[in-house]
VEXBA-531197 format. One line per 2 residues: number of its first residue (from 1); their letters; for each residue x, y, z of C-alpha. Coordinates in steps of 0.02 Angstrom, whole numbers. Example, Ala and Ser with C-alpha at 12.3 -4.5 7.8 and 13.67 -1.06 7.14 Angstrom:
1 = as = 615/-225/390 | 684/-53/357
END
This chain:
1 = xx = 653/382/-1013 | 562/227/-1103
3 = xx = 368/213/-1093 | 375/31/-1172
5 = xx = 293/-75/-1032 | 432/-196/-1045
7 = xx = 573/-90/-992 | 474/-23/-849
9 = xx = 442/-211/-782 | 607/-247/-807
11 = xx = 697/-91/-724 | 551/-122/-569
13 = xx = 620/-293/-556 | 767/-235/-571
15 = xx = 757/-119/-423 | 675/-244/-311
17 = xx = 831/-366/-331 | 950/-237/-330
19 = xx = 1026/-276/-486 | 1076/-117/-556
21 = xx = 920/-39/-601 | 912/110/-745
23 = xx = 804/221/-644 | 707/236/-489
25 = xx = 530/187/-516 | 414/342/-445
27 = xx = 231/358/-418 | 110/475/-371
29 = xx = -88/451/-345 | -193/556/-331
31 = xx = -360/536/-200 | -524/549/-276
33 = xx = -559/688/-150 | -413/794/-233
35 = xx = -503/768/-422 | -648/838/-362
37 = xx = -564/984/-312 | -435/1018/-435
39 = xx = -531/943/-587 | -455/988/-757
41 = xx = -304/1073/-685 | -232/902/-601
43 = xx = -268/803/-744 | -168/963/-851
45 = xx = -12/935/-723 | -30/723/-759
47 = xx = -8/762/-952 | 133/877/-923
49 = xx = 240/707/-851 | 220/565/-980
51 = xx = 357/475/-916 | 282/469/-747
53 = xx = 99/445/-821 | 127/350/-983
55 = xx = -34/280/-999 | -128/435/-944
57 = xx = -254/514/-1052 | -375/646/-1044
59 = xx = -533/620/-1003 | -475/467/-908
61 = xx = -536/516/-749 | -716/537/-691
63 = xx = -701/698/-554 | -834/650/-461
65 = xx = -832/447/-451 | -845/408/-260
67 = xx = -945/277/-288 | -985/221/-112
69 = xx = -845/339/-31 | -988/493/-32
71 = xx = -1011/580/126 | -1149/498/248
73 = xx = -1147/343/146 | -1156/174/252
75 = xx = -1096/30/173 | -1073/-156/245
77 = xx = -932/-257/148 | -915/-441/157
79 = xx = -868/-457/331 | -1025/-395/408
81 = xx = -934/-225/462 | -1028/-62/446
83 = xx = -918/89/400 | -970/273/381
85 = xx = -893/389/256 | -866/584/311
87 = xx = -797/646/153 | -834/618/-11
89 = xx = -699/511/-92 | -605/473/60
91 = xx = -600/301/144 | -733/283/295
93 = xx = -709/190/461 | -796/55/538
95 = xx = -950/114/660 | -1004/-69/699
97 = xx = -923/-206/731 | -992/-374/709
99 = xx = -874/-468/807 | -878/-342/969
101 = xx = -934/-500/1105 | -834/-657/1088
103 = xx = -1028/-730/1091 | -1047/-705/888
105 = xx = -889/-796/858 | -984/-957/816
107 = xx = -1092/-862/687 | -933/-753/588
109 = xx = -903/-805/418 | -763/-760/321
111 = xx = -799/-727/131 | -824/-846/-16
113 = xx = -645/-816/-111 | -720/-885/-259
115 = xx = -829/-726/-278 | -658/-615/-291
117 = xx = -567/-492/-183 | -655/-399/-40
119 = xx = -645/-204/-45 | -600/-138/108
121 = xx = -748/-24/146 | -813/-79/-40
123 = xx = -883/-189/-162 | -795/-361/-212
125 = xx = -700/-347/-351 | -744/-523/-450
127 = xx = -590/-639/-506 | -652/-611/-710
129 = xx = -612/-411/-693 | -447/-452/-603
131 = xx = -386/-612/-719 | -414/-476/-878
133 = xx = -326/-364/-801 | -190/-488/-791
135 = xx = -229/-532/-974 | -197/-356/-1031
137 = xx = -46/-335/-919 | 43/-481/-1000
139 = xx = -3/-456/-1167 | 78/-271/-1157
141 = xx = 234/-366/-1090 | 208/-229/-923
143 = xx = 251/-274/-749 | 74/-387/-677
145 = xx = 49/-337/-493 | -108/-376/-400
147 = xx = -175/-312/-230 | -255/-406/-122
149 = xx = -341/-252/-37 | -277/-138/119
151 = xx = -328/-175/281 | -297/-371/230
153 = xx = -268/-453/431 | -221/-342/567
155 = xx = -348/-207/532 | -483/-341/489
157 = xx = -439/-391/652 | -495/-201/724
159 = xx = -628/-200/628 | -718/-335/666
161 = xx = -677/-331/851 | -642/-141/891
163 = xx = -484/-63/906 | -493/-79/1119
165 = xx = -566/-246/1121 | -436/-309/1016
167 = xx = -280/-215/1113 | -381/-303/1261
169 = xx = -373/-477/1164 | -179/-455/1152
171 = xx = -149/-417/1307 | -273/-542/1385
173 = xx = -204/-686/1266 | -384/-753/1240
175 = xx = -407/-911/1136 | -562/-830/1058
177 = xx = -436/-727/956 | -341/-885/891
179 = xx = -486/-936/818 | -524/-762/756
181 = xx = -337/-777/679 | -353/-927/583
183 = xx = -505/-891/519 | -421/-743/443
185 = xx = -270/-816/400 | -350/-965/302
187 = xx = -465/-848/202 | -310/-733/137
189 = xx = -211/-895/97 | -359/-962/-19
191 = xx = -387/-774/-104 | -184/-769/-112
193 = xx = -177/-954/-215 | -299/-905/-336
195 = xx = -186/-721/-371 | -33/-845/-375
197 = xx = -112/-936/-514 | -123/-812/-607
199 = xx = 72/-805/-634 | 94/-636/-544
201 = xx = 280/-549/-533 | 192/-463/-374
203 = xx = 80/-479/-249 | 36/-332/-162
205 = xx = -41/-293/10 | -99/-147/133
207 = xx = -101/-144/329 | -63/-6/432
209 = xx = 29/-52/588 | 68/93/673
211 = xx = 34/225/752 | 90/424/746
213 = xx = 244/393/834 | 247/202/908
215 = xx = 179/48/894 | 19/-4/948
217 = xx = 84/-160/1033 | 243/-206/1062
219 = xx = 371/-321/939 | 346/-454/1068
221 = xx = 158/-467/1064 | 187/-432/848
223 = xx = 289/-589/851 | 170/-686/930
225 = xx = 2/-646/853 | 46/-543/675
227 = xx = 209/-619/618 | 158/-814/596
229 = xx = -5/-760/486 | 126/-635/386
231 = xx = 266/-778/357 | 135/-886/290
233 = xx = 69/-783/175 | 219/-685/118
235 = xx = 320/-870/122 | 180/-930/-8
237 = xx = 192/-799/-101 | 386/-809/-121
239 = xx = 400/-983/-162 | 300/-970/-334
241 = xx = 442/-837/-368 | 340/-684/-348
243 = xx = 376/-548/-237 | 267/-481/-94
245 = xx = 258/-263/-89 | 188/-219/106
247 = xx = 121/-51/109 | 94/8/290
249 = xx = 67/165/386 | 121/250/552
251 = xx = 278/212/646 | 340/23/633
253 = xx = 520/27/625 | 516/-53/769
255 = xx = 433/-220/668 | 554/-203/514
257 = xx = 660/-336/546 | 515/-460/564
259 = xx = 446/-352/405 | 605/-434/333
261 = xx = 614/-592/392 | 424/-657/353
263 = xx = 470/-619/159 | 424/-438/118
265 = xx = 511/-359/-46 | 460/-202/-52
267 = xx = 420/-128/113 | 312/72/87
269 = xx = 345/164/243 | 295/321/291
271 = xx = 480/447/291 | 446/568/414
273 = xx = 329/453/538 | 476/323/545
275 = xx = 648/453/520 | 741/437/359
277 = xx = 910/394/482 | 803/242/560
279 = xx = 750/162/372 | 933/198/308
281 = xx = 984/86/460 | 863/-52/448
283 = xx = 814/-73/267 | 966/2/141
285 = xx = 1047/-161/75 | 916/-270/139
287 = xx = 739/-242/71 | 669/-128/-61
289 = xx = 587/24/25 | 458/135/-76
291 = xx = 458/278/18 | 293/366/50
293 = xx = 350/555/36 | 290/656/181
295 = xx = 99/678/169 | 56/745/332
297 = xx = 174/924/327 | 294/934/159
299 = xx = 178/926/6 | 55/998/80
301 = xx = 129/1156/192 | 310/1145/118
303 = xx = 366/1250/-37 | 396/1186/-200
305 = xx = 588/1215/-171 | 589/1132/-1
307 = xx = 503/952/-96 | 640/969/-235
309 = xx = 757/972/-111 | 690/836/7
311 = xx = 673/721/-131 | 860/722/-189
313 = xx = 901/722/10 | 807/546/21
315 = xx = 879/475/-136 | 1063/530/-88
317 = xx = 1031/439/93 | 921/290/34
319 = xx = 981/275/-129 | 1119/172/-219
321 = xx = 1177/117/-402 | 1111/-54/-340
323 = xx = 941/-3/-330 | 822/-47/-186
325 = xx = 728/119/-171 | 547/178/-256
327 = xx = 473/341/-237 | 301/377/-182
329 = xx = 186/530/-182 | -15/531/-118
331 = xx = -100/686/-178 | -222/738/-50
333 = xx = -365/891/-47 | -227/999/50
335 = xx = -90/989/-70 | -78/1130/-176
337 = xx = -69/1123/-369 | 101/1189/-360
339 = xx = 169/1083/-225 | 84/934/-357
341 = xx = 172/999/-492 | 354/1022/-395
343 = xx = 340/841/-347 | 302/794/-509
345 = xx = 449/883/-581 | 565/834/-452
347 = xx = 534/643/-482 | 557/671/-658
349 = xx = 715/753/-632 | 787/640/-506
351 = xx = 736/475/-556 | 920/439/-616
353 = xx = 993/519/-471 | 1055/355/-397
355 = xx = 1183/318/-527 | 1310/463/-442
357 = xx = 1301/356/-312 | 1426/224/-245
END
């Protein structure tokens, strides 16, 4: 399978638009917590896969860069919110909130975009690392995909007011959280314009929605406070010609359709948290899913043989000669090397499984 950057972008495209794409596109990152732990012998399983790594070297990654994801750390990002970190190189969670009485309202400040793109539980990352990025991207002829960050509007929301406050706010329908809402809204709009410019294929974004096995409010109480923010955005984003990629854990098939409708391309769902039945009902035909392979039991308590076969099972349910399905893998602590490997090999093997298919 071709390393040349331009194929790749092309055959991504390709699968986004469902135009007959030469091979599903596949992924797999590993956490920083899992290079700790595995070292040398992860980064000997990466070089065994060039066509899933092409641009992977030795050496490439520092084991033990957690920058401010160590354990015990405190950190305050842009926001004002104050998150703790358990683990080293795993993401933290908010202890304080600076928006936890309506009070402080007049006093919140959303970020300066010009500075760049606010890490969620991080530093900013300033516009002159992310426009050379671009630079680079362009010149190789590659695909040129930027995030704007996880945790981009309904989980700011949480973390600046609390998880209960904020299911509170919903319920209660308090104006306070309009504001709140705009505020939020206006600064992703301005940080999403200045990506735009840029003359991105994709613009990529991170909120988890759900929970372990529903939704933490309801599609009716979605439509009304998280869909209008999301079809502005995403709506922006299309109309340059760029596609929006929506990454978002726990159960939210429930959500999908608005998912759909506010202008997401590529939705990555969770398999297992949302039933492979349910996506093959909502999304086959009608968005691009990359599916997040099941993190919580399969790689890391399955077999080897039991992820081979899952991973043909998905493709020969979600997939089609058309296109509109990606493959991804997050390598945790608790996956073993050889569960890493199998999934390795198994999107290697597989990738071009979709062409048997009507």
């Amino acid at each position: 399978m071709s390393s040349d950057p331009r194929v790749i972008r092309d055959n991504y495209l390709r699968t986004i638009e469902m135009r007959y794409p030469y091979f599903i596109p596949c992924a797999v990152h590993a956490l920083q917590a899992a290079w700790a732990k595995y070292r040398e012998k992860l980064e000997e399983i990466f070089l065994r896969y060039p066509t899933l790594f092409p641009n992977f070297k030795k050496g490439m990654v520092k084991f033990d860069d957690f920058g401010v994801r160590r354990r015990g750390n405190i950190f305050i990002d842009d926001w004002g919110c104050v998150w703790y970190f358990l683990k080293d190189g795993m993401q933290g969670q908010v202890i304080k909130h600076p928006l936890n009485s309506w009070s402080k309202l007049r006093n919140l400040r959303a970020p300066d975009p010009e500075k760049g793109l606010s890490g969620e539980g991080g530093p900013t990352i300033s516009w002159d690392v992310i426009e050379e990025s671009v630079r680079r991207a362009k010149e190789r002829g590659g695909l040129v995909k930027v995030s704007v960050g996880h945790g981009f509007f309904f989980q700011r929301l949480y973390y600046l007011r609390g998880f209960n406050n904020l299911m509170i706010d919903f319920i209660k329908g308090v104006p306070q959280l309009f504001e709140l809402i705009d505020l939020i809204t206006e600064y992703n709009l301005e940080i999403v314009k200045r990506v735009l410019k840029m003359g991105v294929d994709v613009v990529a974004f991170g909120d988890d929605l759900g929970l372990q096995d529903r939704m933490p409010i309801s599609p009716k109480l979605f439509r009304k406070y998280i869909f209008p923010t999301y079809k502005k955005i995403f709506s922006l984003v299309r109309s340059y010609g760029a596609h929006v990629y929506l990454h978002t854990d726990g159960h939210v098939i429930e959500v999908v359709d608005q998912l759909i409708e506010a202008g997401v391309s590529v939705l990555n769902i969770q398999d297992k948290v949302n039933g492979i039945e349910n996506i093959k009902r909502k999304c086959k035909g009608r968005v691009c899913v990359d599916l997040d392979i099941d993190r919580q039991r399969l790689l890391p308590f399955g077999t080897p043989r039991d992820i081979e076969r899952y991973i043909k099972y998905v493709i020969n349910e979600l997939g089609s000669k058309k296109g509109g399905l990606m493959l991804t893998a997050e390598i945790g602590y608790d996956v073993p090397l050889e569960n890493v490997n199998a999934v390795c090999r198994a999107f290697e093997r597989y990738r071009t499984e979709h062409l048997k298919l009507p």
